[in-house]
N, C-alpha and C positions, 0 to 999 in steps of 0.2 A: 096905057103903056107904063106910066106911072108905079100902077099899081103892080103892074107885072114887074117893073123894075124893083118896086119897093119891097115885094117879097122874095124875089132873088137878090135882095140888099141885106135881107134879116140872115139869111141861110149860114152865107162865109160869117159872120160875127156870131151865130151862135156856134159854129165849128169852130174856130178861134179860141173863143172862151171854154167847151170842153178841152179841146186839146190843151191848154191850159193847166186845167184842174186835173186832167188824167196826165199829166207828163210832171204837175209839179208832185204828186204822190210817189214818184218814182224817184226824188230825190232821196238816197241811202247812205248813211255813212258808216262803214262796217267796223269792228273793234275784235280784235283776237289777243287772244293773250298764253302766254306758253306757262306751264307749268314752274316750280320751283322748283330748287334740286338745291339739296342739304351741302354744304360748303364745309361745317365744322361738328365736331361730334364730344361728347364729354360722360366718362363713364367713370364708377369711382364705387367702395365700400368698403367696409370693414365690421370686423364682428361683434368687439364689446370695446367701451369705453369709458373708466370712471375717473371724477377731477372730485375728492371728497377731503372736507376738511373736520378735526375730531378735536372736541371740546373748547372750540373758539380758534386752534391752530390753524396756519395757513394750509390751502388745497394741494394736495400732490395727485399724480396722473398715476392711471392702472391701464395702460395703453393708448390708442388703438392698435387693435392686435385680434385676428389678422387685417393683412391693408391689400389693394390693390387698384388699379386705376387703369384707362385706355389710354395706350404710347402716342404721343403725338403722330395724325393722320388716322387714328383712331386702328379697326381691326376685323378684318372678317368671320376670324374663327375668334374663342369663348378666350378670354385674359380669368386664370383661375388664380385662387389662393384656398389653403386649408389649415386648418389650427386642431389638434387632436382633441383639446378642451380648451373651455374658459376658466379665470378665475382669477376676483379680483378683491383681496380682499385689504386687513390696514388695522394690523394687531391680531385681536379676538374678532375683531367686524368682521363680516363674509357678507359683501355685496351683492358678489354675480360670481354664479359658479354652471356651467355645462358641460356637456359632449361633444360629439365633434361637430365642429364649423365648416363651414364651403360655402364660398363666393365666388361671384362671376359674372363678367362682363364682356360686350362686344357689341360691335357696330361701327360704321364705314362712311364717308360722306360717298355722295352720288346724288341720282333721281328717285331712290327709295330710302336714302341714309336711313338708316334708326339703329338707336339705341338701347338694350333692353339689360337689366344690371338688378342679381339677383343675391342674397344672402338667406342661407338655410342653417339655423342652428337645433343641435338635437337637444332635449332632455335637460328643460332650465332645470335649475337647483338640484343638485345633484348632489351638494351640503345638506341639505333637507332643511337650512336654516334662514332662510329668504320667504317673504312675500308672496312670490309667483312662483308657480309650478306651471310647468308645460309641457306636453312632450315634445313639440316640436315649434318651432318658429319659422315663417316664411316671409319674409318681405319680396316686395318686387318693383321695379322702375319702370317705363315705356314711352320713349321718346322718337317721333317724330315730327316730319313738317307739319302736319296734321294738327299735334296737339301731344299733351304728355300726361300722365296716369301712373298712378301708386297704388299701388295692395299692401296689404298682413294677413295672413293665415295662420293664428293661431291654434292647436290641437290640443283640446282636452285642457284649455288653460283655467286655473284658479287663481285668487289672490287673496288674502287674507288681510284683510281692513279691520279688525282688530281683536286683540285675546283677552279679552273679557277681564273681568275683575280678577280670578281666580289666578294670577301667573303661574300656579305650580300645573295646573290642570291645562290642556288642550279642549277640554269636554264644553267649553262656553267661550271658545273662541268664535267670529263669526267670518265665513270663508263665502267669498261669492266668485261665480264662475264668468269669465272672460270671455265677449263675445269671441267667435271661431273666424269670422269676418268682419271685425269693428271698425265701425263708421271711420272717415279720417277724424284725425284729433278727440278722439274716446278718452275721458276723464275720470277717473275713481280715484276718490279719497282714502286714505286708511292712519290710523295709530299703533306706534309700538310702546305700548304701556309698559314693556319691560326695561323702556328706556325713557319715557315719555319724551316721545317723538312721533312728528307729523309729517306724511308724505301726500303726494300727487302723481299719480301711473295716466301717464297719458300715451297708450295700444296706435299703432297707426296715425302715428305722427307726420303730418306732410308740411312743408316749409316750401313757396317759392319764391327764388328769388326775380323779382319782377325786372331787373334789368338786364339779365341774362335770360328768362325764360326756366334755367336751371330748376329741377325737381328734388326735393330732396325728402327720403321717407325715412322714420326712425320706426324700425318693427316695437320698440319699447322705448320711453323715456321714464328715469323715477325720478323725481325732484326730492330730493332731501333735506325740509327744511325745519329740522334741529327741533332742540338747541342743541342738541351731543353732537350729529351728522348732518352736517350740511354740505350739501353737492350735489352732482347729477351722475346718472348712470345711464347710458344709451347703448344699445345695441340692436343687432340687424342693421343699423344702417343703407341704404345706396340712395346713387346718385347717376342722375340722366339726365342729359340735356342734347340741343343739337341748335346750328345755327344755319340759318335757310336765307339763297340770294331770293329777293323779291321778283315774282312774274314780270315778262316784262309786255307792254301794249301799243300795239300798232292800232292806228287810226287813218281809214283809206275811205275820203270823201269818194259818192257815186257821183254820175251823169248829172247835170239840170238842165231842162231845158226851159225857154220863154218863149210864149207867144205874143207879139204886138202888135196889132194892127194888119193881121194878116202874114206878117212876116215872122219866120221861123229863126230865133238864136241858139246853138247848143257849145255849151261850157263844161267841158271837162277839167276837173279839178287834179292837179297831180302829185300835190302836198303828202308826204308821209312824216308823220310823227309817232315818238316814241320815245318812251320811260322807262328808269328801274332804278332799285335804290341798290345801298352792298351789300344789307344783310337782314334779316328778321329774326324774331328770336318765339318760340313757340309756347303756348299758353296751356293751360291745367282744365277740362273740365269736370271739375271734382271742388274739392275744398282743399285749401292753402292756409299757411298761418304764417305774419311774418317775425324773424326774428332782432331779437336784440342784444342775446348773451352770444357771451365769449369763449361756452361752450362749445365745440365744433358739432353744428346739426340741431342745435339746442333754440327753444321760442322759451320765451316766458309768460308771451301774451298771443291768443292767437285770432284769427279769424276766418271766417270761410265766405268764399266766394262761387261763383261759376264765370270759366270763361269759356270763349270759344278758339277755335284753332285759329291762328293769324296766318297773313299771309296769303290768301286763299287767291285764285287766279278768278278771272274776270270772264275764262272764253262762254263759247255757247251761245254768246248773246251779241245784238247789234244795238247800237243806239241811231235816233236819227229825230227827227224835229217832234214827234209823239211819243220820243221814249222807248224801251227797250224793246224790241220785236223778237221772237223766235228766228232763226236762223232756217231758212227754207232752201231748199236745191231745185227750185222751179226760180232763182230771180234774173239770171241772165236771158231765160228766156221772155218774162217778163219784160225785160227793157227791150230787146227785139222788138215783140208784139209792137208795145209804145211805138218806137220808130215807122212799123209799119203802116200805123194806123194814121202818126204823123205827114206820111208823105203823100198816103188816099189824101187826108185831108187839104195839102198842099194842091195837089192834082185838082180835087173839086172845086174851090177856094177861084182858081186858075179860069176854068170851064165857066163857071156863074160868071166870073168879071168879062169875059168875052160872047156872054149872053146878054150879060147887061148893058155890054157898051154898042152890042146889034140893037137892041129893044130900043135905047136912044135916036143911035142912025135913025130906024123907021120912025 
């Protein structure tokens, strides 16, 4: 009887301990998290601008001209400006000279905010007395929660780095062609030996600023650094940015149960927590450079980075004592099941101790 008892003794304790092990796996604690939605928006450009100072004299301003920017609350439809030509010149100098300009901007805070902020100028140098020729110039801005990004499209662009010994001649000048899609921050050197003067053309200039997120693209920058003309010339210009509330995340402990000694405990957790912050600001994956002059749009030193989009939400995903799990539509069934299999086991559990305590009697 012993024995009979002792193996109806092992039975409930090995039920015990699975139910256990199968009800502690079904402890979950779920995490969801809502998307962000763009709060503030910031749009802005302008077509040519030069700050140039001539034979050691102080810098005077050739613009910017044209200008335009998003009205506070930002804008659905396009905020435009147009300039019939460029041209900026300072004596006999002729900087920057073109045809006609058009810029444009728009975008709205929401759940899809964005920003996209565009400047198209026709037919650089139109003087025929400038560096670059182009027929056409494109910059562009795109901002998002997401992340934000700049282009230049240059068409059919040349630059000329330098006119040979002969000044009277053109014929041994040396002229090189501008890439049509150039990298961010694209570098070419040249000399005007008819002045003896040294420049730097840096095509697809990106600038951001890290504490705002703000993007800033310059379709052209020329550094003019003398000794006759010292300055900058920038044009194409825009500017995106946007400013996004952080996701926010709920945290909903599941069920636990414990088994002891036979005896069944279950604990429902009913704790809800949850976070967010006020704002975030959105990142570049591309290259950046950052600035230090006091030219508006202007780096003197740059560098390139990769980021990634900030901000990002957290849903999709559960966490729980082994880490992130897939998100399934079978769990409430699941815990069911559990329960079910909980209360067999109860029942059994029940049966064996009124078997065992007859097997005693006899």
């Amino acid at each position: 009887m012993r024995r009979r008892g002792s193996r109806f003794g092992v039975r409930p304790a090995s039920l015990t301990l699975a139910g256990t092990l199968v009800l502690g796996a079904a402890t979950i604690a779920f995490t969801a998290a809502s998307n962000a939605d763009v709060t503030d928006v910031e749009g802005s450009a302008f077509g040519f601008f030069t700050r140039v100072g001539l034979f050691g004299g102080p810098p005077n301003d050739r613009g910017p001209t044209p200008t335009l920017s998003l009205p506070d609350g930002g804008s659905a439809t396009p905020v435009t400006a147009t300039a019939a030509t460029g041209d900026a010149r300072y004596g006999p100098g002729i900087i920057f000279t073109s045809g006609p300009i058009s810029l444009s901007t728009e975008g709205a805070p929401g759940p899809t905010g964005t920003v996209i902020t565009t400047a198209d100028i026709q037919t650089v140098n139109t003087s025929l007395q400038e560096v670059l020729t182009a027929d056409s110039v494109v910059s562009t801005c795109t901002a998002a929660e997401a992340g934000t990004i700049g282009s230049t499209t240059i068409t059919n662009g040349t630059l000329r780095v330098s006119e040979g010994t002969d000044l009277d001649s053109e014929a041994d000048d040396t002229v090189v062609p501008v890439p049509t899609d150039p990298a961010p921050n694209t570098r070419i050197t040249g000399t005007i030996e008819t002045v003896g003067d040294r420049y730097t053309y840096i095509f697809n200039e990106q600038i951001l600023d890290e504490s705002t997120g703000t993007l800033t693209v310059n379709a052209g920058h020329q550094i003019l650094e003398g000794p006759t003309a010292i300055g900058d010339l920038i044009f194409g210009q825009v500017v995106c940015g946007v400013t996004a509330s952080a996701a926010t995340t709920t945290t909903v402990a599941g069920q636990t149960t414990t088994t002891v000694a036979g005896q069944t405990t279950t604990t429902v957790a009913a704790s809800t927590s949850s976070s967010s912050s006020t704002s975030s600001s959105s990142t570049v994956p591309g290259s950046s450079t950052s600035s230090s002059s006091s030219v508006p749009g202007s780096s003197t030193s740059s560098t390139t980075r990769a980021a990634a989009g900030s901000q990002r939400g957290t849903g999709g995903t559960r966490t729980g004592a082994s880490g992130n799990l897939p998100r399934t539509g079978g769990e409430a069934r699941s815990v069911a099941l559990l329960g079910a299999v909980l209360v067999a086991a109860g029942a059994l559990m029940r049966r064996s101790r009124k078997r065992s305590d007859v097997e005693q009697e006899r």
